[in-house]
C-alpha positions, 0 to 999 in steps of 0.5 A: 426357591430358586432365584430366577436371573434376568439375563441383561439385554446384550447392548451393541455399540455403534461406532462413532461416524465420523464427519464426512465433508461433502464437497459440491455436488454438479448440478446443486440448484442452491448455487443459482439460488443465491440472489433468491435467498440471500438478497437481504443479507448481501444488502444489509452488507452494501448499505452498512458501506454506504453508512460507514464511508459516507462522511467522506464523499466531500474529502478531496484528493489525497495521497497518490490521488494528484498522481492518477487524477488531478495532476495526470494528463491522461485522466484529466483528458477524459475519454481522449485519454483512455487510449493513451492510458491503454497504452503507456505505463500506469505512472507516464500520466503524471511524470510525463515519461516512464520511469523505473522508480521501483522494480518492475514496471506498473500497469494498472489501465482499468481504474485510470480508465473508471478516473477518465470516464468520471471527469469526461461526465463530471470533471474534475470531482474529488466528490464522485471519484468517493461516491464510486469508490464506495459503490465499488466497495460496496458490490465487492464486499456483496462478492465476497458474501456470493463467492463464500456462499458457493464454496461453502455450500454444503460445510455450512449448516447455517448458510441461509441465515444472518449467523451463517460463515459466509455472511458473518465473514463478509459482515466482518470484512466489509466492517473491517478498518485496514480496508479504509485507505483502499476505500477512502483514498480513490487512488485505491480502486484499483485494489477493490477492483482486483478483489471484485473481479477476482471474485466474480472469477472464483464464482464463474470457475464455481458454476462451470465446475456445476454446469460444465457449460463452456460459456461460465468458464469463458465469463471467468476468462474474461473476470480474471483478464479485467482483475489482471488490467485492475492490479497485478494481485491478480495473479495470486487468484492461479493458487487460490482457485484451484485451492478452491476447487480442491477443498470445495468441489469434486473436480476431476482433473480434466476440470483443473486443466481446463480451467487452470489452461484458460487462466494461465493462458489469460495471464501470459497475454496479459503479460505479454501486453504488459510488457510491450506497453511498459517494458520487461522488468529488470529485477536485477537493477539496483534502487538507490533512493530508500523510499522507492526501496527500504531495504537499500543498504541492508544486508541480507539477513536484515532485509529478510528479518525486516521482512519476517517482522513486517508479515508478523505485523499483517497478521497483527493488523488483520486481526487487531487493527488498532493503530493505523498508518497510511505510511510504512516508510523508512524507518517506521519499521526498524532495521531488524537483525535475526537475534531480534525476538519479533524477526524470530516470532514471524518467521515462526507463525509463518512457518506454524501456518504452512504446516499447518496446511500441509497436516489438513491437507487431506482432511480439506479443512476449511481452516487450511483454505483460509491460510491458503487464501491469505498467504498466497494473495499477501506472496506477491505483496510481502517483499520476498517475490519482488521489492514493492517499494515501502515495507508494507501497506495496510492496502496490500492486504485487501485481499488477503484480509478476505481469507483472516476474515474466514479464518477468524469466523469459522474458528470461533464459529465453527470450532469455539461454539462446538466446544463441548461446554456450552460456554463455548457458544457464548464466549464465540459469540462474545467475541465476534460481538466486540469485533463487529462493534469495534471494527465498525466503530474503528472505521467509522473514526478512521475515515476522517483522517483521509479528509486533507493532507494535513489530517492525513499526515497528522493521523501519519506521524502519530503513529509512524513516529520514526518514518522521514517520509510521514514527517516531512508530508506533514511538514509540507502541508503545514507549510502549505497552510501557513502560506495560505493564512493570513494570521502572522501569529498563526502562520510563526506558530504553523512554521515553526512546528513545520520545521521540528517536522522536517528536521526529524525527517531530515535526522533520519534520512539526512539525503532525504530530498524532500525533508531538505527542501522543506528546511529550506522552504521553512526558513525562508517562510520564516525569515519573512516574518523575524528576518534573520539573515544568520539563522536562515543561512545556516539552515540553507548551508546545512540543507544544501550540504546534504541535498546540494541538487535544491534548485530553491537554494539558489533561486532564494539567494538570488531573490534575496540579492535583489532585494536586501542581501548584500553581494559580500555576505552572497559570496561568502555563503557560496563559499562555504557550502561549495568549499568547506562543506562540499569540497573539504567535508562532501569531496563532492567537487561537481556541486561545490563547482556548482556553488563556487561558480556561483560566487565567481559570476558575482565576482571574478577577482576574488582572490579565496574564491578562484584558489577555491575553484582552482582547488575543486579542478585539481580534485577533478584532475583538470590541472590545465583550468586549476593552473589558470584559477590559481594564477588569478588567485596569484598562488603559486 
């Protein structure tokens, strides 16, 4: 009998779909909802900084604080300053004028004026400026959750729940501990202004790309112009919206003029404000002081290797902040040539990210947005546009954390968890787990270190072991604090470790003059208590040869000869800074002039003396005064 065969049902395959990105659609009610849904989650994100951040509230002022607040004339008059704020350059408060220290001017008016306000109300309190600092905190990290929220609308399936990519990226990001200088110090409002109002900006640009209604574009004007009066990072925010705009909306390219037209608009007022209160920039004038520019006397290519290195370790900070430092000053980064493998290796992960970029481009992967947000808010700040003035800072890269923050969560989030083994959920979930633990853990012990300037600095040189700048603050608080006490054994013991302090500044940078004038505040603090004359001369000599402009050198020594220190052993010391170590060693005849008119006025008819004085003329090219010195001095 026949076999019957069953003829196999003909099986149709269906095409793999690929994933579609849905950009956000006019009109999508969620986007107004967000207060509605997710009030919760942006709470648990503004107390955990108030927990966090807390402990700090009774610390004084610190840092650049004397400069914006205790010691500035403009803030310390309350209301009555804020006008003068307004109008003159960020920095005219403290030194009584404007001057040019860095390259380019500052104009940072919002925050001095939040300053002013707070002593108008409650004087002169370190206790207040903290509180406020945090609540500023506090509201910008709620932003980032709400600015996340609206451009990740439909690419999160999770939005609405406490794994959701703009929630974990704002948890991680309030937690973060590079963000602890901004917080703790108050001088560092006006980086959590810049991102807070930056934000509500993105948002408004967001809800008038829904609406179209006029007046969300005109709340996003007037975001930006306070983001731009906070901090000149700002500016970035031109490359990051229409970033934004292009990786999250359907906007037409009516929507990008419009909005693009308003802002650039808003930037170039500002700027045209900016540079009638504070002058136009002169990026051509050379700073000579290395802690106002490092890069003084670098080539250029060490100067760009040094750069390289230093953005390498941004990326090291943002993702691992495990040592930390309020002070990258000469020489805490080392002068790099490019046969060094860390220039090479920055200057390759830079380049891997912009390609990187460049390949998703059409894809509009949220992982090129990410780069796109950090890289641009860290241009303005990275030392290749314009010198800030220090290699880098853990502060510079408020902002730019906001787009690591996003990175790091959607990779693991998104990607690790999607891994087709299911252990990939685990181990993604694992490592956002340490994060959140050890961020949280990290900021909570590196607040006190923002406590006093002894702390601060203690924290500092532990860290910035090579930085002339970290050693000598730490020299000048403990100089201060040995003043203050009253042990004689304490007060030798804080001496003496003062001066190891200011004497490695001073190897480092030897025309350092702060580190000068601390070895020579040490000295003097410490012949009172072991009055030797020998050591404490010596010291002054070696100071003053370096840095002959420390008025203190001079106003000792005259204190000194009214008390216990013979005319003889006066001259003589003038003598030989002026001469031997300025004049012959120096050829620095302006300042051994100086000295040795010093020794003169004690006595005129000191035969070495006037030959010393004739000498100095004769280089200066004065023959007609050297005559008349050597003369007195009988030399022919």
């Amino acid at each position: 009998m026949a076999r019957k065969i069953k003829k196999k049902a003909a099986v149709t395959k269906t095409p793999k779909s690929k994933t579609v990105i849905q950009p956000i659609v006019p009109h999508v009610p969620q986007d107004y909802s967000f207060w509605k849904d997710s009030w919760l989650k942006a709470s648990i994100l503004f107390i955990l900084c108030g927990l966090l951040y807390f402990q700090g509230i009774d610390y004084g002022y610190v840092l650049d604080d004397v400069i914006v607040i205790k010691d500035n004339q403009f803030t310390s008059k309350g209301v009555a300053g804020v006008w003068d704020i307004l109008t003159n350059e960020s920095m005219t408060g403290y030194f009584g004028e404007q001057k040019n220290l860095v390259q380019g001017s500052r104009y940072r008016p919002l925050s001095l004026v939040t300053f002013a306000l707070e002593v108008e109300a409650f004087g002169m309190s370190p206790r207040v400026g903290h509180i406020n600092n945090i609540v500023f905190y506090g509201l910008t990290c709620m932003i980032i959750f709400w600015m996340l929220y609206l451009l990740l609308l439909n690419r999160d399936k999770n939005r609405d729940t406490f794994i959701g990519l703009a929630f974990v990226t704002a948890l991680i990001y309030t937690l973060h501990p590079v963000h602890t200088e901004a917080v703790a110090n108050i001088k560092g409002r006006d980086e959590i202004m810049a991102m807070l109002f930056s934000g509500l900006t993105v948002i408004s640009v967001m809800h008038y790309v829904n609406s179209k209604k006029l007046w969300q574009l005109i709340i996003a004007v007037f975001m930006f112009f306070l983001g731009l009066l906070s901090k000149e990072n700002t500016i970035t925010f031109l490359a990051i919206i229409p970033a934004a705009m292009y990786f999250f909306t359907s906007s037409k390219i009516e929507d990008y003029i419009k909005v693009m037209g308003l802002l650039l608009a808003t930037t170039i007022a500002y700027l045209i404000l900016r540079f009638n209160v504070a002058g136009v920039p002169d990026f051509s004038m050379e700073i000579t002081d290395v802690m106002n520019n490092p890069f003084y006397g670098m080539t250029s290519g060490q100067k760009l290797a040094t750069i390289s290195y230093t953005l390498l370790k941004y990326i090291s900070l943002s993702i691992a902040p495990i040592h930390l430092s309020h002070d990258y000053y000469p020489y805490a980064i080392p002068i790099l040539n490019w046969g060094d493998y860390r220039a090479i290796l920055g200057l390759l992960a830079h380049l891997g990210l912009a390609a990187f970029v460049f390949w998703k481009w059409r894809s509009k992967s949220i992982t090129s947005f990410a780069i796109i947000f950090y890289l641009a808010a860290l241009s303005i700040v990275s030392n290749v546009v314009v010198n800030v003035g220090t290699f880098m800072n853990e502060r510079f890269i408020f902002i730019s954390t906001v787009g690591s923050c996003l990175l790091i969560v959607y990779l693991l989030r998104e990607k690790l968890c999607n891994w087709k083994s299911p252990i990939g959920k685990y181990i993604a979930y694992g490592i956002l787990g340490v994060m959140i633990i050890g961020y949280a853990y990290k900021t909570f012990t590196r607040i006190p270190a923002w406590e006093s300037a002894l702390t601060l600095n203690q924290s500092a040189v532990k860290v910035s072991t090579n930085s002339a700048r970290a050693n000598s603050f730490m020299s000048t608080a403990l100089y201060n604090n040995a003043r203050a006490e009253s042990d004689r054994e304490k007060k030798k013991v804080m001496l003496i470790k003062g001066m190891q302090y200011s004497n490695k500044a001073a190897t480092l940078i030897p025309n350092y003059k702060n580190a000068q004038l601390m070895r020579a505040g040490m000295a003097s603090e410490l012949y009172k208590l072991d009055q030797d004359l020998t050591k404490l001369l010596a010291t002054f000599k070696d100071a003053g040869s370096n840095r002959p402009d420390i008025p203190f050198i001079t106003e000792y020594i005259e204190y000194l000869r009214g008390n216990r220190m013979s005319d003889d052993a006066i001259i003589n010391f003038y003598y030989d800074l002026g001469y031997n170590e300025l004049l012959l060693k120096k050829n620095n005849s302006k300042w051994a002039m100086h000295y040795l008119g010093k020794a003169y006025e004690i006595t005129k008819t000191n035969t070495t003396v006037n030959k010393a004085i004739g000498d100095t003329y004769k280089m200066m090219g004065d023959n007609a005064n050297a005559n008349k010195f050597y003369q007195s001095a009988k030399v022919k």
